[in-house]
N, C-alpha and C positions, 0 to 999 in steps of 0.2 A: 314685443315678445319674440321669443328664438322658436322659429319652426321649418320644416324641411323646404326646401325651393320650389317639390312639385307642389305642397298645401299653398303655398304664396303664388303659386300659378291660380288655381283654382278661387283661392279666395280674391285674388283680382278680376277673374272672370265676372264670379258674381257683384263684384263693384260695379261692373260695366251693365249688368241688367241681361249678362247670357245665361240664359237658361238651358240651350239646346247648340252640340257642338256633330257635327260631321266627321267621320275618319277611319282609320285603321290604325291598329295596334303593329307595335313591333318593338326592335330588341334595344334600342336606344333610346327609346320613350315609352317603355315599360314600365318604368317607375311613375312616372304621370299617370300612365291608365290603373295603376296601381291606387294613387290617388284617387283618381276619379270615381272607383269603384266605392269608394268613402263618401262621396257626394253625389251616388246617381237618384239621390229622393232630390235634389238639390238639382242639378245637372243630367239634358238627357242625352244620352248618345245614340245616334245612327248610326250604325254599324254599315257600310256602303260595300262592294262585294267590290270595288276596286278603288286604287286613291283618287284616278280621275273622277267616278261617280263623286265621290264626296267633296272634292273642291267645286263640280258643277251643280249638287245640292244648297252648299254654302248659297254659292254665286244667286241661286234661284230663290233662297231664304232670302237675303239679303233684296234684292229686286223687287218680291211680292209684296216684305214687308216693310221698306223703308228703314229696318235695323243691319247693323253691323254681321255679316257670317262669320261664324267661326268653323277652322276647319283642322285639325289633326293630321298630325303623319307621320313617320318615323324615318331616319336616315337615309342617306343610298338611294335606291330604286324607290322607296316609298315616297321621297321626297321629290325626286324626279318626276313622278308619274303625276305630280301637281302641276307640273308645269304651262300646262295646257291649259289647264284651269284657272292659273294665276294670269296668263297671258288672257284669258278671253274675257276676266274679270277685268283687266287694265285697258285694253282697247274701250271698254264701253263702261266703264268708269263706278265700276259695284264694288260698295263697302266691303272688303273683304279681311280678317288677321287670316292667315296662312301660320300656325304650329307648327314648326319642326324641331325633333331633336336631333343630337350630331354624337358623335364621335367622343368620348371623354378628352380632355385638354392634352392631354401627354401621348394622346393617339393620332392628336391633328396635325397633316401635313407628312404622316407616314404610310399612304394608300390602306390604311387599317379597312380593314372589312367593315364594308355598308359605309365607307367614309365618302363624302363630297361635301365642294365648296356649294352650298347653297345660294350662300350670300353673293357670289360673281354671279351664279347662275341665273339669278333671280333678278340682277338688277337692272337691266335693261326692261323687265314686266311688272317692273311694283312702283307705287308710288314713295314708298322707301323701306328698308330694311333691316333688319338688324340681328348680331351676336352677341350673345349673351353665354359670356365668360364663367360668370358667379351667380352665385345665389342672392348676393346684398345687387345686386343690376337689377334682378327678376323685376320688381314688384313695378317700377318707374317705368324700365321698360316697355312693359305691357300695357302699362298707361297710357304712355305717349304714343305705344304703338295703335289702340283705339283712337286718339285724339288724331291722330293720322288720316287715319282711313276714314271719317266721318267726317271730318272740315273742308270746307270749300268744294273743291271739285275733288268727290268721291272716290274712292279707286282702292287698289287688294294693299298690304302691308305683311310682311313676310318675319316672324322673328324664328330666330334659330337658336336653339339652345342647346349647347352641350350637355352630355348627360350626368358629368357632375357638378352642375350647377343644379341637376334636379333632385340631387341628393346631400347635398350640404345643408347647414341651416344659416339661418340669414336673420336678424331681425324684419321685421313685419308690422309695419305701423296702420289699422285698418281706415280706409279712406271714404268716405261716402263721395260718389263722383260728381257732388256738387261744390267739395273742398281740395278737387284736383287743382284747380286753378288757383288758389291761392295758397299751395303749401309750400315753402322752402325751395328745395332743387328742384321737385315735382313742377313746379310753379314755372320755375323756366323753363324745363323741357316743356312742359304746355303752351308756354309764350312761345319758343321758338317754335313749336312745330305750327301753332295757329299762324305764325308771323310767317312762315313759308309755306303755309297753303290757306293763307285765310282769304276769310271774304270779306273783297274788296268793297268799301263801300262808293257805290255809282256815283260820279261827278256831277254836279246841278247843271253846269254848263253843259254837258255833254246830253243830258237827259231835253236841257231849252233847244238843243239844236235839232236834238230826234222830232221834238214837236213842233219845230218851224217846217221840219223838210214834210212831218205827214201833214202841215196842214196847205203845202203848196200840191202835195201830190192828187195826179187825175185817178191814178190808176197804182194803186197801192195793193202789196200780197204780203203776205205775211209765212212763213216756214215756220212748224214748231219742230223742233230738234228734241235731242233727250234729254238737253236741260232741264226743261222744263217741266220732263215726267221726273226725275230727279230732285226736283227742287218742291216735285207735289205742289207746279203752280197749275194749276187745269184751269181754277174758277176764275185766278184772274188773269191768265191768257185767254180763257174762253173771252171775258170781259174788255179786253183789249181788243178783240178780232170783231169784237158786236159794234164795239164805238168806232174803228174804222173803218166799218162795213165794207172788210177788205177777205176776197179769197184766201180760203188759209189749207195750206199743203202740210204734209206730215212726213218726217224721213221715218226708217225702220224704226229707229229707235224714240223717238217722238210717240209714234202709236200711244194713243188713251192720253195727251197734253191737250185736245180737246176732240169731244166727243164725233165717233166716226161718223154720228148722225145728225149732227150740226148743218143746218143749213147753208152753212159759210167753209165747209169740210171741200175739198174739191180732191182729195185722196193723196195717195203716198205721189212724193215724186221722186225723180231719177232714171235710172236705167231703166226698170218696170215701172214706173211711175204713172199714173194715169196721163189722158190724153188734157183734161182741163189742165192737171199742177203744171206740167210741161210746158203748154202752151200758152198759161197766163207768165209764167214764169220768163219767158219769152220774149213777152209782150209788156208786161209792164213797166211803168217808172218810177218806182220805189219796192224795192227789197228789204223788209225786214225780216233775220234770221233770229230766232231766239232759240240759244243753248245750241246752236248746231255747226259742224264744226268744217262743212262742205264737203265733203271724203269724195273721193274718185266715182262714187256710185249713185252722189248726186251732183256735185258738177264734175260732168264726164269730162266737159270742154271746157278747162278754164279760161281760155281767152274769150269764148262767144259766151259763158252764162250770163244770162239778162243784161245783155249787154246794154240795154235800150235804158239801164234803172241803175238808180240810182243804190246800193248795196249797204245795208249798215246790218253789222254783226252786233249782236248781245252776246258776251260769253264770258263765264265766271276764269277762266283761261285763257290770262292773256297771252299765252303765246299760240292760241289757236287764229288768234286776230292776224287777217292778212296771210295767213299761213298757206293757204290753195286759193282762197281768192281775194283779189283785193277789193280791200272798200273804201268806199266813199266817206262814211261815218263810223264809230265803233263804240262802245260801250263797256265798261268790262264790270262786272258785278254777275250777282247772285239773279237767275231767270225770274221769279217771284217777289228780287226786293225789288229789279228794274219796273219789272212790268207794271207794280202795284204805283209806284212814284210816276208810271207813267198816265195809270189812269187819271191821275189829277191833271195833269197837261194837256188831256186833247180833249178835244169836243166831240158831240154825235155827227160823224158824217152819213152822206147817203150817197153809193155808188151804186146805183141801181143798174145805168148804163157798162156799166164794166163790167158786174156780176154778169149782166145775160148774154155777155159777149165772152165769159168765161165757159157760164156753163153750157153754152151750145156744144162745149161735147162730152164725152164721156168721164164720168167721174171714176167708174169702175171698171174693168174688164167684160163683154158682152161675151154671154155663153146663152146655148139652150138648155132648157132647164126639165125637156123631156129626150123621151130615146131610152133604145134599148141599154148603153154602155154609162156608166159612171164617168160624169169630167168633175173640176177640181170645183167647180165653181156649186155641182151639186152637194159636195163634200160640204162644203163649209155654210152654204144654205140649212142643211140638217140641223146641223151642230148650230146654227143662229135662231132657228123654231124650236128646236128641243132641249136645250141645254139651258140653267138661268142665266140670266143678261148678265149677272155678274161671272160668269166661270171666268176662270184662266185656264188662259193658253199657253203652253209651253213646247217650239219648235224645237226640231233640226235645222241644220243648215242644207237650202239645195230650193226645189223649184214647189217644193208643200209651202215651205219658210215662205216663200214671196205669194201664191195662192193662198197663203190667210192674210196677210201684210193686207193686201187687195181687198178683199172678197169681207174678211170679221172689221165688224163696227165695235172698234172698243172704246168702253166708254171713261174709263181711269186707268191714272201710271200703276204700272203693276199688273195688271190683266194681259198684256203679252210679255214671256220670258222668251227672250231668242240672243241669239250671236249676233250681235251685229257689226262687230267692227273687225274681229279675228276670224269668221264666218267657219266654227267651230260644228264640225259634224259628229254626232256621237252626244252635244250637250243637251239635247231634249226631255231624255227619262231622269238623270238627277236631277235637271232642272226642276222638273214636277214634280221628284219627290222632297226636294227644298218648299217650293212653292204650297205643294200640300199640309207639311210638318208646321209653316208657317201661316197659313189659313187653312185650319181643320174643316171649318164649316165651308166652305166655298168646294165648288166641284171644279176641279183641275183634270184638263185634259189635255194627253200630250200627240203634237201633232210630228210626223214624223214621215220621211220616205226609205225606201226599203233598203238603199244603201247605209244611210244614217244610221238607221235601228242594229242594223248588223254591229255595230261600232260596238256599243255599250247595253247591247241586251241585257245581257247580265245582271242589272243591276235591276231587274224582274221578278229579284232574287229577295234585292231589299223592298220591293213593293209586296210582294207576300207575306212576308215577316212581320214586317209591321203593319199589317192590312189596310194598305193604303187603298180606297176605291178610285184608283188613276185609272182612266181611259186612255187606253193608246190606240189612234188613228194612222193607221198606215195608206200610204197614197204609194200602191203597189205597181210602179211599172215597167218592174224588171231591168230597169235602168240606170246607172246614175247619170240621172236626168238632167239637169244644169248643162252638165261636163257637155252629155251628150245633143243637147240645142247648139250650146256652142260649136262641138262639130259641123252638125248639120248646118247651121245660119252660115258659119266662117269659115270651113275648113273642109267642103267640097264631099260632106258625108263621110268623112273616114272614120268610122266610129272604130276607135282603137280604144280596146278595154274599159268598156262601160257596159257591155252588156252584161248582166246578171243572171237572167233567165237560165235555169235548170242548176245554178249554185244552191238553190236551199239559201236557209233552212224552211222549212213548213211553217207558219207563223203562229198558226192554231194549235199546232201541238207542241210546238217549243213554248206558247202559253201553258197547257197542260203540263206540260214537263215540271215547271216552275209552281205546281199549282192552282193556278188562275185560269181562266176561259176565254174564251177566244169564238169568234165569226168571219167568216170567208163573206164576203157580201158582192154583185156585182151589178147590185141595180140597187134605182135610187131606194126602188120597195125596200127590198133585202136590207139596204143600209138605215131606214129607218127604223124595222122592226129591232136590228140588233144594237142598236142606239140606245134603243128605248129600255132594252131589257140591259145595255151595259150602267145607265144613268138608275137601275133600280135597284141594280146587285151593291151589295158592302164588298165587291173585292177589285181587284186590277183585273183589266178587260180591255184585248185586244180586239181590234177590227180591222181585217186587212181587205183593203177597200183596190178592188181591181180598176187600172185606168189602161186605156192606149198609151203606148212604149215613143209615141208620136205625138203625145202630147205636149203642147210647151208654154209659156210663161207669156203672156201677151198685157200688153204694147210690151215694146223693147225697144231699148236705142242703142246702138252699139257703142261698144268702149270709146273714147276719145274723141266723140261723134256732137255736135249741136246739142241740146236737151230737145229740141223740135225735129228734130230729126230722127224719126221711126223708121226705123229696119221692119219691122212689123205692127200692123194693126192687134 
């Protein structure tokens, strides 16, 4: 049947199972929200009060739920203003279509108003992209462009649409997305895009080898990466880490691949990494990495990491193999189809002797947990007694991000949304408001420091509107804090332009402003009671929680430094 190209946008939406898309309106994809307004019993929209909010909504949809984001925008600066969003999407590998319209076809390449190349702009941060010329493109494209973003290793997809492609008509043949794969030309763009990003299935021999080397090893550790929260393998990495009765470290993005309370948990490692992951890490003689991809922030030093071990990566990407650090053995497959083939290869070991020579030290950051003044470690103690086990959390990027990383035990993928590979400030509050729109019933709370929030407050705007009851935790100290440890650790105190203190805004009433309520809190008392009464209200609820301006991120090991090598306790 013959029908308009924005209706075959929409009716392919709904092929895909989107129910809820993120954005903002403009003059180039007008005619889509135009549709859209025809299918909002069908389709819901978040209206976001910027386009970064709503591509870091997507991103936190897509994260919490294990489904594809969808995100809207229009030409020019609307489109631009995604960029950040699509970038922070592609560093840490979330399902993401990015929407855009362009330009009409006879405008493009003439600086027409609101014109840009999207498609250059965007391709160095998507996993691939696309222009769409006509209306008979639409329907396929969008196909493949979902079939994209959800195979293999994960990551944002960006189509472009000119604006008389959204107004032509095209025939429309309707697809149920279990007849994608086998239809005609459909058929092959599906084959081809599974064929360049599918998942690889693990090789027998390479899996015999993994289980010859763990069954010679004395002293085995294990690293869970964000494959594996990705891949939604918890139960059989948790399973895999029981049978080798082997320490198991967590990067940022790993967080909730097995549970923070696990007895075989010895915490995040790397630059703030605990002093166990670090030091078993160190020490050991087998390395096994699942879905992780080594970044700068965990092997600082690639010549000295675990030097002693022997290294074998699991990663659904293979060109992340050997990429920062080399190995010994490798794997390439899917985190949950390896680990699962692997549980049939190994036996119950028992490393008892290794465990208590791991855990002789510290698994977490030591803080006091009385005193007159709030530290970060009381913050997130609250929030672990008084919030359900299941909430999510959703950061900023800066030293709050690495004081929950620390301090919260999460217990499943999805329960922490953060930056973690573009170290994106400002993505916290759409991330929540993705994260919530996506789990109604769960309490989402976003974690945030006072430079951060400045970033992307605004978008306090879309949490009143649609009465999201988000908690927003400010870890206030006047700082931006990160930048300013780095000063002080490396660079002889010169704190240039990091102080904050006496810029505003007021937090409580820039709450009120927006509708919502707010608490000044600066003891642990104070930070309970207003906890208790933010977890009881139906609306967004801030709490700006006072710390020392001196406070900082403990252990640390400096950039390019050993992993055993602490700059600070």
């Amino acid at each position: 049947m013959q029908i308009q190209g924005s209706k075959i946008l929409m009716e392919c939406l709904l092929e895909q199972g989107v129910d809820t898309i993120f954005g903002y309106p403009g003059g180039a994809i007008i005619v889509v929200y135009d549709e859209l307004y025809r299918y909002k019993n069908k389709i819901r929209h978040i209206l976001t009060s910027h386009e970064q909010g709503a591509s870091h909504a997507a991103d936190g949809y897509a994260r919490s739920t294990g489904k594809v984001g969808v995100c809207f925008a229009t030409s020019g600066p609307g489109a631009t203003n995604l960029t950040t969003g699509i970038a922070t999407a592609y560093l840490d590998s979330s399902p993401v279509v990015f929407i855009t319209c362009n330009v009409a076809e006879p405008l493009i390449g003439k600086d027409s108003f609101q014109e840009v190349d999207m498609i250059g702009i965007s391709m160095p941060i998507t996993k691939s992209n696309f222009l769409v010329k006509s209306a008979d493109r639409l329907a396929d494209t969008i196909r493949e462009a979902f079939a994209v973003a959800r195979s293999g290793r994960p990551g944002p997809v960006l189509v472009d649409i000119l604006k008389n492609a959204t107004t032509e008509s095209a025939n429309y043949e309707p697809l149920s997305l279990e007849e994608h794969a086998t239809h005609g030309s459909l058929a092959m763009l599906i084959h081809r895009a599974s064929h360049d990003f599918q998942e690889p299935e693990p090789n027998s021999a390479d899996l015999d080898k993994l289980g010859e080397m763990i069954a010679g090893a004395k002293r085995p550790m294990l690293i869970c990466g964000g494959g594996v929260v990705l891949s939604r393998a918890q139960e059989e990495f948790t399973a895999f880490a029981e049978k080798l009765d082997a320490p198991t470290a967590f990067t940022v993005m790993g967080c909730g691949g097995i549970r923070g309370r696990h007895p075989l948990a010895t915490g995040m490692i790397g630059m703030h990494g605990s002093r166990a992951s670090n030091m078993a890490c160190a020490a050991c003689d087998l390395l096994i990495a699942v879905g992780c991809r080594f970044s700068d922030r965990v092997a600082l030093d690639t010549k000295s990491f675990a030097k002693q071990a022997k290294i074998v990566q699991i990663d659904i990407d293979r060109s992340e193999i050997d990429k920062n650090v080399p190995t010994a053995h490798h794997i390439i497959g899917d985190a949950k189809s390896v680990v699962k083939r692997m549980l049939k290869r190994v036996t119950q070991h028992d490393n008892r002797e290794w465990k208590e020579q791991v855990f002789a030290y510290p698994t977490e950051p030591q803080y006091s947990l009385t005193g007159d003044t709030l530290n970060p470690r009381q913050i997130c103690d609250a929030c672990s007694r008084l919030a359900p086990e299941d909430a999510i959390i959703a950061t900023d990027v800066g030293q709050h991000q690495m004081w929950c990383c620390q301090n919260f035990k999460f217990d499943y993928p999805g329960q922490l949304i953060t930056s973690g590979g573009f170290g994106t400030m400002g993505f916290g509050l759409g991330a929540a408001i993705g994260a919530k729109i996506g789990n109604p019933e769960k309490t989402v709370i976003h974690m945030t420091g006072d430079g951060s929030f400045r970033m992307n407050c605004n978008e306090l705007a879309t949490v009143e509107y649609y009465k999201l009851p988000i908690i927003t935790i400010i870890f206030n100290n006047n700082t931006l804090g990160m930048v300013r440890q780095w000063q002080g650790l490396t660079l002889g105190r010169r704190f240039s332009q990091t102080t904050l203190a006496g810029r505003g805004p007021d937090f409580v009433k820039l709450a009120e402003a927006y509708g919502l309520s707010g608490s000044r809190v600066k003891t642990a008392e104070e930070l309970e009671k207003a906890l208790k009464k933010a977890l009881k209200c139906r609306h967004g609820y801030i709490i700006e929680c006072a710390i020392s301006i001196d406070e900082m991120v403990r252990p640390m090991v400096n950039d390019g430094c050993p992993i055993d090598r602490f700059l600070m306790d």
